[in-house]
Kinemage of the C-alpha trace (Angstrom):
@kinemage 1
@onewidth
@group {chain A} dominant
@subgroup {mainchain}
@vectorlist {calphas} color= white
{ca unk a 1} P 9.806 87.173 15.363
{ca unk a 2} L 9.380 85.400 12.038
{ca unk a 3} L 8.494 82.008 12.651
{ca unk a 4} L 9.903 79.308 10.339
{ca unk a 5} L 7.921 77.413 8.048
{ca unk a 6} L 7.222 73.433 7.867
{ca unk a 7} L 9.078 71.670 4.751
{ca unk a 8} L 6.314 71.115 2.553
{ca unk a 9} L 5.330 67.813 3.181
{ca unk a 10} L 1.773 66.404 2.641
{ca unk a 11} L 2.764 63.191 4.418
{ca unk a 12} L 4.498 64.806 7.422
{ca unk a 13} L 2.159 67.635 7.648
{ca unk a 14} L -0.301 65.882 8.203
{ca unk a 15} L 1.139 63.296 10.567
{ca unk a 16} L 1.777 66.641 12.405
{ca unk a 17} L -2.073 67.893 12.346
{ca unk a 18} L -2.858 63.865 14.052
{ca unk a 19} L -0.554 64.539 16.486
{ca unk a 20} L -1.408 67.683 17.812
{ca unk a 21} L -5.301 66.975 17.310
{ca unk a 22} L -4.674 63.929 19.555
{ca unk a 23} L -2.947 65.875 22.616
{ca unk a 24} L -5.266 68.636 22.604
{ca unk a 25} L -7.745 66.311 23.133
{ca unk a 26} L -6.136 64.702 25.892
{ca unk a 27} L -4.848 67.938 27.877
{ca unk a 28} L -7.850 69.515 27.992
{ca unk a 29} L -9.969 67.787 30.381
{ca unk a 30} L -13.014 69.605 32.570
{ca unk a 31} L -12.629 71.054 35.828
{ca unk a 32} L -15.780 69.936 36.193
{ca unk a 33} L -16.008 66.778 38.731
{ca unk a 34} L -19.513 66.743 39.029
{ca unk a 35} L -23.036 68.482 37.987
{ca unk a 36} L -25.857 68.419 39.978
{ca unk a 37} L -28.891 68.991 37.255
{ca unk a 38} L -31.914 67.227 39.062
{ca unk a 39} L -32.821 70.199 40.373
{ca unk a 40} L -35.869 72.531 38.619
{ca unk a 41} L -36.493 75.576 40.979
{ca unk a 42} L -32.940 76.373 42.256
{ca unk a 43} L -33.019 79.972 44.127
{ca unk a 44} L -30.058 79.681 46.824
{ca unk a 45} L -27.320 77.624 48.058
{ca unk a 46} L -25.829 77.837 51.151
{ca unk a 47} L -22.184 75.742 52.016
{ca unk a 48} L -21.640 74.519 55.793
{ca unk a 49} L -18.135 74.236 56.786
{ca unk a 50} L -18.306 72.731 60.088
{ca unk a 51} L -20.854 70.050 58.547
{ca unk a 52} L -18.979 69.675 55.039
{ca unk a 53} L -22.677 69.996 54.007
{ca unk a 54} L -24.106 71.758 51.125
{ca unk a 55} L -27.753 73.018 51.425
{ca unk a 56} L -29.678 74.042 47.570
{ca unk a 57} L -33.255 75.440 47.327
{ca unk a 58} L -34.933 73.562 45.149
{ca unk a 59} L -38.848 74.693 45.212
{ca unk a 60} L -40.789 73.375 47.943
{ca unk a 61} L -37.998 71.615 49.753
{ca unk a 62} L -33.999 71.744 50.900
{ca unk a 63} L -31.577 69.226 49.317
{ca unk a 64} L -28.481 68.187 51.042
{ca unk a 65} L -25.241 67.739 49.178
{ca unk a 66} L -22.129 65.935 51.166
{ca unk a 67} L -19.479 67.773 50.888
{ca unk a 68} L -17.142 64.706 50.847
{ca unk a 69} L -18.320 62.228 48.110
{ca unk a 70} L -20.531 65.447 46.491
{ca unk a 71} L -23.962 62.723 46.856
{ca unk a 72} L -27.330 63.848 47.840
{ca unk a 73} L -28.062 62.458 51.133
{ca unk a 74} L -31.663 63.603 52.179
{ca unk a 75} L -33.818 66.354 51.398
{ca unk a 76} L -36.160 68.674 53.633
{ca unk a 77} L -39.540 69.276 53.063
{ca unk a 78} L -40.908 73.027 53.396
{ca unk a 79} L -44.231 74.767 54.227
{ca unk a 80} L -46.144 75.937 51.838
{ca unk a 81} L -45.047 79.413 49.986
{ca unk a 82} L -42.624 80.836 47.733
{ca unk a 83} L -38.905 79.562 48.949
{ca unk a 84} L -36.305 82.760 47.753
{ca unk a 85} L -33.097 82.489 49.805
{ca unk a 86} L -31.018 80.569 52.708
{ca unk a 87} L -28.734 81.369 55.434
{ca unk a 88} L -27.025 79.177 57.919
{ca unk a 89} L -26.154 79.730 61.825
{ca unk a 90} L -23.304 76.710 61.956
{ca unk a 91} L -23.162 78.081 65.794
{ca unk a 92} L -26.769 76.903 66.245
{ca unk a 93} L -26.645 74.877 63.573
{ca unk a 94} L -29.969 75.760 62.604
{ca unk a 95} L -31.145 76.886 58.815
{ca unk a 96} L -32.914 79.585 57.698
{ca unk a 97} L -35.546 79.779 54.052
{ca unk a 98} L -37.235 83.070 53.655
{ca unk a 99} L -40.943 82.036 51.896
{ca unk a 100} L -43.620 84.294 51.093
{ca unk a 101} L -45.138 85.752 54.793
{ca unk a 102} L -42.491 83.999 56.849
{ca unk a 103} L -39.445 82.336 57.646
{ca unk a 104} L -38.979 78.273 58.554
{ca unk a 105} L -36.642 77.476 60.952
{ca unk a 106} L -35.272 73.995 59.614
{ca unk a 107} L -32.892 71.514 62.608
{ca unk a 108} L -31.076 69.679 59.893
{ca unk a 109} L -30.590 67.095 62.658
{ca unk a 110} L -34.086 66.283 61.858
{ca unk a 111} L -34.758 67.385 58.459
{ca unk a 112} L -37.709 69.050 59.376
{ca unk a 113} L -38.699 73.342 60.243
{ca unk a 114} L -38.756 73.513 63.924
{ca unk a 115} L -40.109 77.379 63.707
{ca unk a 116} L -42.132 79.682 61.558
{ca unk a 117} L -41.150 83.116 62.204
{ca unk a 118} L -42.936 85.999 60.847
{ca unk a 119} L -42.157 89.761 60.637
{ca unk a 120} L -44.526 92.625 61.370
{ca unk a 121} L -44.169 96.173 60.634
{ca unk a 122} L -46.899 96.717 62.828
{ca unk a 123} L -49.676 94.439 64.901
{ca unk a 124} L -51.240 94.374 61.678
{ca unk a 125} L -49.535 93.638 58.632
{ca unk a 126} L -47.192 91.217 57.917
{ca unk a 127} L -44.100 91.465 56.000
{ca unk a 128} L -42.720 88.895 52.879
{ca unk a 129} L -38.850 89.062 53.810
{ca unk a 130} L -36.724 88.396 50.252
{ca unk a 131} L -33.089 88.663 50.730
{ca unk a 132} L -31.897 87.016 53.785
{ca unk a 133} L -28.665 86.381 55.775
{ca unk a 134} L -27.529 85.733 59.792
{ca unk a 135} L -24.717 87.291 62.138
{ca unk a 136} L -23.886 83.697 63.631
{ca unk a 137} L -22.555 85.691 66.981
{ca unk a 138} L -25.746 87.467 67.659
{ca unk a 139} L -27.688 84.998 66.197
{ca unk a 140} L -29.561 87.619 64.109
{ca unk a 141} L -31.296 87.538 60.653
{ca unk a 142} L -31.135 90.303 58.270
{ca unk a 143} L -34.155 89.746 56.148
{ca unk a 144} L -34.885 92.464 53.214
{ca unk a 145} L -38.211 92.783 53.469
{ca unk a 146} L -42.101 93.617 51.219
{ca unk a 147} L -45.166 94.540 52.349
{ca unk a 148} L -47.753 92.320 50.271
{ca unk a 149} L -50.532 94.671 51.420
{ca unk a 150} L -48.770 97.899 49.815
{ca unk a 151} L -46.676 97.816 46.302
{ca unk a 152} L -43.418 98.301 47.218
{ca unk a 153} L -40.342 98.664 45.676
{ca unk a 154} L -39.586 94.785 45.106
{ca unk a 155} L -43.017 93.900 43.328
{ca unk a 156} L -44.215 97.067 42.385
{ca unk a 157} L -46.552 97.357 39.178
{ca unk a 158} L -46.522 100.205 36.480
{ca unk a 159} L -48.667 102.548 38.133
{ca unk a 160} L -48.747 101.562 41.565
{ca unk a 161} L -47.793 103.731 44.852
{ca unk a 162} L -45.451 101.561 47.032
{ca unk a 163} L -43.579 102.431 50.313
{ca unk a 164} L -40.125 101.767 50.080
{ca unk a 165} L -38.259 98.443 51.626
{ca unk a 166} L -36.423 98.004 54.831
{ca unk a 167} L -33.884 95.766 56.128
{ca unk a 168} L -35.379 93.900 58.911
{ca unk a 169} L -33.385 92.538 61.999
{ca unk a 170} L -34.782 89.815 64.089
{ca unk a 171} L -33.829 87.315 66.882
{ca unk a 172} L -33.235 84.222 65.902
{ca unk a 173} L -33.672 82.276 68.675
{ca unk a 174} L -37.327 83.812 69.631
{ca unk a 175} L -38.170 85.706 66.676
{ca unk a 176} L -39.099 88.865 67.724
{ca unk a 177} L -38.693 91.989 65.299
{ca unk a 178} L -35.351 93.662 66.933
{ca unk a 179} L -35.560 96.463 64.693
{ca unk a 180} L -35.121 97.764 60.817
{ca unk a 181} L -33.732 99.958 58.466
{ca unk a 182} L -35.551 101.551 55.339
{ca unk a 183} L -33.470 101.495 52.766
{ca unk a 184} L -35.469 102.657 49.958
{ca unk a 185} L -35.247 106.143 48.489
{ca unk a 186} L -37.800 107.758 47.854
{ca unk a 187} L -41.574 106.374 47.355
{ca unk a 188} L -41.421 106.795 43.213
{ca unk a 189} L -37.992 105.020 43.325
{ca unk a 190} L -38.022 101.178 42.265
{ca unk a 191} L -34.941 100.112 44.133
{ca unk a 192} L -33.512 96.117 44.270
{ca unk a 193} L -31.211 94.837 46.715
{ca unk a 194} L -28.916 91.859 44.816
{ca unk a 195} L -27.370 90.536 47.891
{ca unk a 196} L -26.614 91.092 51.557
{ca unk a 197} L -23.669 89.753 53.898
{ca unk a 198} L -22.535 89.967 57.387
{ca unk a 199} L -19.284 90.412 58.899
{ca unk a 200} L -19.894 88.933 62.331
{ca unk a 201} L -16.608 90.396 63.926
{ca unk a 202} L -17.408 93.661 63.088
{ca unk a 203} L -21.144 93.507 63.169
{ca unk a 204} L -21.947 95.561 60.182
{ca unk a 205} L -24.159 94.066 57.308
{ca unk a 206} L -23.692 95.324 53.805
{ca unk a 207} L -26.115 95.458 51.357
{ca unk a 208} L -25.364 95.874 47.567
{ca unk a 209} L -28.294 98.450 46.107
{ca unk a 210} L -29.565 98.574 41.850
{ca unk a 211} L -30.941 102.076 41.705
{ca unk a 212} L -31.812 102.209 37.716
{ca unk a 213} L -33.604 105.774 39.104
{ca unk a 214} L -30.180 107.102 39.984
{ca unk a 215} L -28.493 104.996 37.576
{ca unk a 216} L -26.174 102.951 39.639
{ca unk a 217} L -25.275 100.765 42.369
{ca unk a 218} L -24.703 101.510 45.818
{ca unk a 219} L -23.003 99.554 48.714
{ca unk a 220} L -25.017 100.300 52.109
{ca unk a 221} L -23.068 99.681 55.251
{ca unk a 222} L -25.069 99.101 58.169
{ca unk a 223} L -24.067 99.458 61.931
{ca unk a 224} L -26.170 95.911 63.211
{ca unk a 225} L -25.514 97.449 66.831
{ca unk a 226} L -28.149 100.057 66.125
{ca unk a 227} L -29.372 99.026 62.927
{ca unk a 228} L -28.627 102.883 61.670
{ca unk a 229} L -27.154 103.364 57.901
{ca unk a 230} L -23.559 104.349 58.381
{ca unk a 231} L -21.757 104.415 54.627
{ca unk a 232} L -23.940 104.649 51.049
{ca unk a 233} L -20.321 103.649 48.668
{ca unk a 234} L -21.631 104.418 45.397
{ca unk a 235} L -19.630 101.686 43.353
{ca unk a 236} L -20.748 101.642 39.875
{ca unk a 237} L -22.180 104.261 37.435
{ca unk a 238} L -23.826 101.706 35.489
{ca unk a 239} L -26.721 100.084 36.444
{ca unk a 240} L -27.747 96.497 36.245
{ca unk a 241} L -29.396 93.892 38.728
{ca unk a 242} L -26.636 91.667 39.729
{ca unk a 243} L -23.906 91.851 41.828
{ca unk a 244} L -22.652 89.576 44.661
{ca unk a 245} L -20.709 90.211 47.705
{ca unk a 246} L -17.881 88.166 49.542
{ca unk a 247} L -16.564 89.372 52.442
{ca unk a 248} L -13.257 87.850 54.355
{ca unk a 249} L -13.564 88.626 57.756
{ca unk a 250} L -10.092 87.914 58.991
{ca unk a 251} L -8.360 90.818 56.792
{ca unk a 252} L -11.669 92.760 57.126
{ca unk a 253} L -12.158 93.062 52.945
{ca unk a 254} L -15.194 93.270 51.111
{ca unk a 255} L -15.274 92.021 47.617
{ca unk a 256} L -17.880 93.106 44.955
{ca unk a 257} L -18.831 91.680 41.191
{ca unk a 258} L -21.085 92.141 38.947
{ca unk a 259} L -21.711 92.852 35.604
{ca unk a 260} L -21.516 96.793 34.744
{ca unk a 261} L -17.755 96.468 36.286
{ca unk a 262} L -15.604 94.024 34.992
{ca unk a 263} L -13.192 94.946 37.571
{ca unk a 264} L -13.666 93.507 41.714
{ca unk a 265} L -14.067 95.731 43.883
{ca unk a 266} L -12.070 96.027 47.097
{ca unk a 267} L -13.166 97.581 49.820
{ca unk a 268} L -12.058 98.695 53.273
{ca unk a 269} L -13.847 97.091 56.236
{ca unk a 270} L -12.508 99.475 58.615
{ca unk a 271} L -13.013 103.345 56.805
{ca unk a 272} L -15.682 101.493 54.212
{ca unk a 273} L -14.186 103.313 51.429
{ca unk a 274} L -12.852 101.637 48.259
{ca unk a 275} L -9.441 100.400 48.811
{ca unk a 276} L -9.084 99.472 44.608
{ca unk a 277} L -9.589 97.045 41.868
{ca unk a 278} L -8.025 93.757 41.250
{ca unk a 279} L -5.139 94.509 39.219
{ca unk a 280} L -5.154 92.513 35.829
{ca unk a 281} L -6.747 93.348 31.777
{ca unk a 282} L -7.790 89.694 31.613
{ca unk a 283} L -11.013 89.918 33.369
{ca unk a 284} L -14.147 91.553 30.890
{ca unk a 285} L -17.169 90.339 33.503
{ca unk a 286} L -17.438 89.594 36.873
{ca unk a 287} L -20.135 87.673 38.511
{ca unk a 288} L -20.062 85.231 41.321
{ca unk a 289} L -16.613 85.501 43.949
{ca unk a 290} L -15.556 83.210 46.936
{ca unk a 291} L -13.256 83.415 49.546
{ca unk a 292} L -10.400 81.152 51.054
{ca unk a 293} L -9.765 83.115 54.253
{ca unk a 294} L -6.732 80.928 55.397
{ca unk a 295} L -4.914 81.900 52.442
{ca unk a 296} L -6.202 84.751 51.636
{ca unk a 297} L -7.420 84.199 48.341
{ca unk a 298} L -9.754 84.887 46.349
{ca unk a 299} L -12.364 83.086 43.483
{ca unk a 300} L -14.140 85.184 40.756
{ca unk a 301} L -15.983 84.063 37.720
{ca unk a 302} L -15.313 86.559 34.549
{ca unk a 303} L -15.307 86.300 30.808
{ca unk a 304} L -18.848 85.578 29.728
{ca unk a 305} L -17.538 84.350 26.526
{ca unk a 306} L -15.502 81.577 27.928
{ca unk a 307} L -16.315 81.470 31.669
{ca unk a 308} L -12.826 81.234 33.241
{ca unk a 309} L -12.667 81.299 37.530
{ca unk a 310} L -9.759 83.346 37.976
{ca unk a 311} L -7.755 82.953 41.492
{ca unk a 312} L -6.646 86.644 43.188
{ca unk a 313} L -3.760 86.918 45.787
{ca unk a 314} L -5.740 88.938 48.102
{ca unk a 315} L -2.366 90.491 49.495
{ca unk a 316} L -1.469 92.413 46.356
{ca unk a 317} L -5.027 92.210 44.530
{ca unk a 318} L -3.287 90.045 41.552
{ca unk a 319} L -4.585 87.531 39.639
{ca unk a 320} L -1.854 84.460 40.154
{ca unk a 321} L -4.005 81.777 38.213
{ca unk a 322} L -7.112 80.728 36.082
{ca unk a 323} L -8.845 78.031 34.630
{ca unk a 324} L -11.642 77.723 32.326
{ca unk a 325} L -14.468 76.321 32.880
{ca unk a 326} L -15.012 73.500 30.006
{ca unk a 327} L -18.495 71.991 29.351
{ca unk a 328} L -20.340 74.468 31.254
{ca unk a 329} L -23.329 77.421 30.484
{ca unk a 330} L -22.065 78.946 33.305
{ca unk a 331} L -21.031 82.324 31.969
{ca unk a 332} L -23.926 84.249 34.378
{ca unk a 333} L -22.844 81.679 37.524
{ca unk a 334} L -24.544 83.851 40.148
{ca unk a 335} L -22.725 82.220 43.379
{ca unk a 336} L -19.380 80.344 44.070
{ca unk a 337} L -18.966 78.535 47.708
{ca unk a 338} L -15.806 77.329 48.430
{ca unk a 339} L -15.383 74.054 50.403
{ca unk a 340} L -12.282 74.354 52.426
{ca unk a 341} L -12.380 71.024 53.465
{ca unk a 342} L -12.028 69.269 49.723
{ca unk a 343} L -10.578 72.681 48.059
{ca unk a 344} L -13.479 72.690 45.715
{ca unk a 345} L -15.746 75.663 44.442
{ca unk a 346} L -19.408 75.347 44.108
{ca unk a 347} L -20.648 76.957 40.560
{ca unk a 348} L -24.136 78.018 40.885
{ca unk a 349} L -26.059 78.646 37.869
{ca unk a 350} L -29.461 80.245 38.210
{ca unk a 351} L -30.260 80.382 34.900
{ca unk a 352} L -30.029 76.225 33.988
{ca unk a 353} L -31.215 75.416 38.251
{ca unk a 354} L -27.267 73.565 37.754
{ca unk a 355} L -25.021 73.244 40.489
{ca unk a 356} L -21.403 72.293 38.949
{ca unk a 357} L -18.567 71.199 41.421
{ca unk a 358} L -15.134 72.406 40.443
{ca unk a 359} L -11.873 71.069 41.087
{ca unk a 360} L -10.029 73.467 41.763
{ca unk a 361} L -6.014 71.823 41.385
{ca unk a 362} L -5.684 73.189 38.273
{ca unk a 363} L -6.281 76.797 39.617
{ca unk a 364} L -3.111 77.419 41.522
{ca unk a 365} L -0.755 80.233 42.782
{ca unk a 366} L 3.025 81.210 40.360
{ca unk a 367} L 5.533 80.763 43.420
{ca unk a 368} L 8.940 82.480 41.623
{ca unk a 369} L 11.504 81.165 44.310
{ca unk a 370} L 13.912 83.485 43.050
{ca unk a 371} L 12.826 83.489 39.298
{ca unk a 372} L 12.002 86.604 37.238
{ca unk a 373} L 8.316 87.095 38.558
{ca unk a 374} L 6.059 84.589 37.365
{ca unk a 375} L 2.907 86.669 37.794
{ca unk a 376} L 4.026 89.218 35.909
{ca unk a 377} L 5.079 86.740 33.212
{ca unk a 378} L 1.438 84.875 33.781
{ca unk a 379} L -0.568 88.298 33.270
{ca unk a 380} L 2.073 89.179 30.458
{ca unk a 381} L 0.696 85.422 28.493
{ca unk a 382} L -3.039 85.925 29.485
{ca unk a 383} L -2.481 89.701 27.760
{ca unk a 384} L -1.018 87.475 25.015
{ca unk a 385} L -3.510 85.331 24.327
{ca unk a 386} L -6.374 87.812 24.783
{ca unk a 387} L -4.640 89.667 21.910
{ca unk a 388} L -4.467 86.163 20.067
{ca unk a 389} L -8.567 85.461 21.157
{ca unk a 390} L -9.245 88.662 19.334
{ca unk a 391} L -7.700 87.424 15.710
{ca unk a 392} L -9.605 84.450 16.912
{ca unk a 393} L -13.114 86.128 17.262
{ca unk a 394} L -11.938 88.184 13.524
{ca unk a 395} L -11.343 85.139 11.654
{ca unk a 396} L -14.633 83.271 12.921
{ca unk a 397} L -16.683 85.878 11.460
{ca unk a 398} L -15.155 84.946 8.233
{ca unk a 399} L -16.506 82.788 6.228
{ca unk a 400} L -12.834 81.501 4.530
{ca unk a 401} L -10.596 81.828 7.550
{ca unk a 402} L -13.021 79.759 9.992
{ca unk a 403} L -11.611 76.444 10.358
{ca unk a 404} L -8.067 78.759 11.064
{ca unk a 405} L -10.358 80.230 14.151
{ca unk a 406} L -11.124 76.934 15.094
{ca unk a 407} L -7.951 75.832 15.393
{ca unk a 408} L -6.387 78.771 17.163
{ca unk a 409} L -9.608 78.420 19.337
{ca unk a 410} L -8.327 74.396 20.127
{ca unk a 411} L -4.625 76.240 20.594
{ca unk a 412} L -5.732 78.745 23.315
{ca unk a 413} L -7.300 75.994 25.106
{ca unk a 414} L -4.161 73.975 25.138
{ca unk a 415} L -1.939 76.875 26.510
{ca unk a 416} L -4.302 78.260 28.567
{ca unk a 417} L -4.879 74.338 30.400
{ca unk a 418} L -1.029 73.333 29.951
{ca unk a 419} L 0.488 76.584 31.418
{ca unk a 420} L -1.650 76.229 34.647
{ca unk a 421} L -1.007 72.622 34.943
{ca unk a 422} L 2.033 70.364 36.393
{ca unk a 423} L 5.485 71.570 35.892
{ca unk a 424} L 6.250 68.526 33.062
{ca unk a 425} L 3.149 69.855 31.214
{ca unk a 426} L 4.112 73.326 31.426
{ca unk a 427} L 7.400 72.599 30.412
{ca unk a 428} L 6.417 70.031 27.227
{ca unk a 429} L 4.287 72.933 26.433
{ca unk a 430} L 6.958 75.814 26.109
{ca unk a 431} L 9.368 72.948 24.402
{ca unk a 432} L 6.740 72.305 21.420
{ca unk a 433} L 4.599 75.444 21.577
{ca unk a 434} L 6.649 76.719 18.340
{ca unk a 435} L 5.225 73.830 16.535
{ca unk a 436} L 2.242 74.129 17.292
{ca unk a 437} L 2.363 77.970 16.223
{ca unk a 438} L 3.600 76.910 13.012
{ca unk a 439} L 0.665 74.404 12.222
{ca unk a 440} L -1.645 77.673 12.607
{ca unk a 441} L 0.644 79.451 10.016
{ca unk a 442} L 0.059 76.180 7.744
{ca unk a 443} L -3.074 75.642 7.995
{ca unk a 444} L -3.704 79.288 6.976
{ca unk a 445} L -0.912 79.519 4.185
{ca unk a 446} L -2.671 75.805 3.188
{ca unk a 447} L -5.802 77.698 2.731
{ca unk a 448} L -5.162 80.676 0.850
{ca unk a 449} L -6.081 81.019 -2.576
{ca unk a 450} L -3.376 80.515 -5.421
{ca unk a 451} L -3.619 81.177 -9.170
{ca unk a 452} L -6.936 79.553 -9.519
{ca unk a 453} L -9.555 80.084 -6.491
{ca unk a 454} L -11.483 77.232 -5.021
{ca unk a 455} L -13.862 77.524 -2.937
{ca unk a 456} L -14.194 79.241 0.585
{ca unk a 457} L -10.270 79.937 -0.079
{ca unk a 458} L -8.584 82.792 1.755
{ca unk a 459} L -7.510 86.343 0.028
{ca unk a 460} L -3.965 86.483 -0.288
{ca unk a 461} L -3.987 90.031 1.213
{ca unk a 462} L -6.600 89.152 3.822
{ca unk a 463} L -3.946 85.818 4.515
{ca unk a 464} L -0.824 87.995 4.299
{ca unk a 465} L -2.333 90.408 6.811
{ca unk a 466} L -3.373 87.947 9.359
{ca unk a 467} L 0.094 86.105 9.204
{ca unk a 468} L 1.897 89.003 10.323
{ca unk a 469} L -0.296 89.712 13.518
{ca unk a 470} L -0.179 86.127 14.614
{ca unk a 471} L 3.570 85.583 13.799
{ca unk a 472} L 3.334 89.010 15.964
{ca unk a 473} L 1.359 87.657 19.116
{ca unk a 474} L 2.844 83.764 18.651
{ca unk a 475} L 6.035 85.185 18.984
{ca unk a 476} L 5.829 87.101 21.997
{ca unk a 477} L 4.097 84.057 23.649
{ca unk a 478} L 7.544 82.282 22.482
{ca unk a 479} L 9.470 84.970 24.283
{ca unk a 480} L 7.474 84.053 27.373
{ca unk a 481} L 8.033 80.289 27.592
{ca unk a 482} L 11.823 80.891 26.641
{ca unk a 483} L 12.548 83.116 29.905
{ca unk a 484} L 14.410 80.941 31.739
{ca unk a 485} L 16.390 82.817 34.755
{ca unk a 486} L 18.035 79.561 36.626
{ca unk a 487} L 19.279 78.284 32.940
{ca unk a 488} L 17.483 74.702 34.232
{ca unk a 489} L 15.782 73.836 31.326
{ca unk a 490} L 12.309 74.839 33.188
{ca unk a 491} L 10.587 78.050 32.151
{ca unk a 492} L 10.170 80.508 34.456
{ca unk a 493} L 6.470 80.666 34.077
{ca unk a 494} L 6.346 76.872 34.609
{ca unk a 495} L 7.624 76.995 38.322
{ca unk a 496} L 5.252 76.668 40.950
């Protein structure tokens, strides 16, 4: 598709370039509603549905976050130790901080631990639990524990001999060891658990495994009836220590991210084998993931260079809708919580101690109602504009052609923000989007060197070539916004 040229006209061209610098800056507004940066020494969150309450380890103490008006309302003081993870029992409704030695017992009733609990492997010695989380229906904790008086495989030293770790299971209520699980190879292997989650209906807890030894990552599925290993999943070749798990209980699906796969896994809660991967070429990264159980649906971060939160149709393992993330460092967001009561993800981000909350109305499903399949066309413009993020990334290395990258940076943006908005927006968008292709084209035909060069001008072969590929990828993205089954003036794509 050959895209027509603007007259040349210095006044209206650049009345143009006004015009579409204004509304780019007034579409693309953050998802962002609010960040929480007060905090110094963030290590877990933990969201309470049943309290709309949203609990953050901050160092020596607990803040509390209302759910509601997304305000701090109190914070708990903690014993003395290192504070590593949180779980919640919103049956009890008592919380749960693993330290160094022990773990406090906190009634948020009274903002204050009611219980230290600690673990033994024997009469003896004492265990440091790390990883922690709770079956709510047994009322057990799952703590992945160290012993400080032997090097094991969680703080082990060049050198050392160290016994590898177990997964301990405890009462809750009295705090007596019920039993554990090693879960460690070998004693010369340095293995790291990354996270752990129950499924309280089925009663299994699954741990996700980094074995750099064995060069990979390993889902462990254990049986919390008898605390007995029943499924090792190896799930990625590649090793690296991160990955998070979400599990939704009522489908009985287990979700995995993290970074060596770009792809989330799916897996089977019933056989524990790997049902597939989310279906879609968008995604390069995945990190944190969050699930809406009553619809099914599911939240994963991706794309460390512009960290979008992509929305999955956990039916047909689709991705129906995105949004990126504006304003944030959030590209290695280890966590996302979803608050079902305000429809609002919680962004964790380890490495900045940030806690972002996300709105998450522009991050919705393509409903076709008869129309040629919108998620199809939605995957066929994210395709689209990955191709046109790629000319992008080209032309910003550069020198000449970097204020053209800018600008088909601002354009992305705008699409990617307008398409995924109201049905008016969508709409405008498709009605003025070849316009806004053709100010690209100017700007890059405006900047290309003539007869006599000037300075940081483009190569007219360098220019010639990169017209063609984004007349190339702008008009396919025209072909998308045209597609208009019902003849109704509103693009398929734009229906929600």
């Amino acid at each position: 598709m050959k895209l027509p040229k603007p007259k040349n006209n210095i006044f209206i061209f650049a009345l143009i370039v006004f015009l579409l610098q204004q509304n780019i800056n007034a579409v693309y507004a953050s998802s962002i509603i609010k960040t929480f940066d007060e905090f110094s020494q963030l290590t877990d969150v933990v969201y309470d549905s049943v309290s709309n309450k949203l609990y953050v380890v901050n160092g020596p103490n607990v803040a509390v976050i209302n759910g509601q008006n997304n305000e701090i309302v109190k914070t708990i003081n903690l014993s003395s130790g290192t504070n590593n993870r949180i779980a919640i029992n919103p049956k009890t409704n008592k919380i749960f901080v693993n330290l160094f030695g022990t773990i406090n017992v906190i009634d948020p009733n009274t903002s204050s631990v009611v219980k230290e609990i600690n673990i033994y492997d024997n009469e003896l010695v004492s265990v440091s639990p790390a990883n922690i989380a709770i079956n709510p229906t047994t009322n057990t904790i799952y703590a992945k524990g160290t012993n400080p008086a032997i090097m094991h495989s969680g703080n082990n030293a060049p050198g050392s001999n160290f016994l590898p770790d177990a997964l301990y299971a405890v009462d809750a209520e009295t705090g007596n060891l019920l039993g554990y699980v090693e879960i460690g190879n070998n004693l010369d292997k340095n293995t790291n658990i990354s996270d752990i989650k129950v499924n309280s209906k089925t009663n299994k807890v699954y741990i996700l495994l980094d074995d750099p030894n064995n060069n990979g990552i390993y889902l462990t599925v254990i049986d919390g009836s008898k605390n007995t290993i029943v499924k090792k999943l190896l799930i990625s070749n590649n090793y690296e220590d991160f990955g998070r798990i979400a599990i939704n209980e009522t489908a009985n699906k287990i979700y995995i991210t993290g970074l060596p796969f770009p792809k989330v896994k799916v897996i089977d809660g019933t056989t524990d084998e790997l049902l597939g991967e989310i279906n879609s070429s968008n995604i390069d990264s995945t990190v944190g993931v969050a699930i809406d159980e009553s619809k099914s649906e599911i939240y994963a971060i991706g794309n460390l260079d512009s960290p979008t939160i992509y929305l999955i149709d956990g039916m047909t393992n689709n991705v129906t809708g995105s949004t990126v993330i504006d304003n944030a460092n959030s590209a290695y967001a280890s966590y996302l919580l979803f608050n079902s009561n305000s429809n609002t993800l919680y962004l964790v981000d380890h490495n900045s101690s940030k806690v972002h909350v996300v709105n998450l109305s522009n991050v919705s499903s393509n409903n076709t109602n008869g129309t040629e399949d919108s998620s199809s066309l939605t995957d066929n413009l994210k395709e689209a504009l990955n191709n046109l993020k790629s000319i992008q990334k080209e032309l910003a290395g550069i020198r000449s052609t970097r204020a053209v990258a800018a600008k088909i940076n601002s354009l992305v943006k705008t699409i990617n923000k307008k398409s995924q908005g109201s049905v008016s927006e969508c709409t405008g968008l498709s009605n003025s989007s070849d316009g806004l292709f053709n100010s690209v084209i100017e700007l890059l035909n405006t900047k290309t060197c003539g007869s006599i060069k000037r300075k940081n001008c483009i190569e007219s072969d360098i220019a010639s070539t990169y017209e063609t590929r984004l007349n190339e990828v702008f008009g396919n993205i025209s072909d998308i916004f045209q597609t208009d089954s019902n003849v109704d003036s509103v693009p398929d794509l734009c229906k929600k």
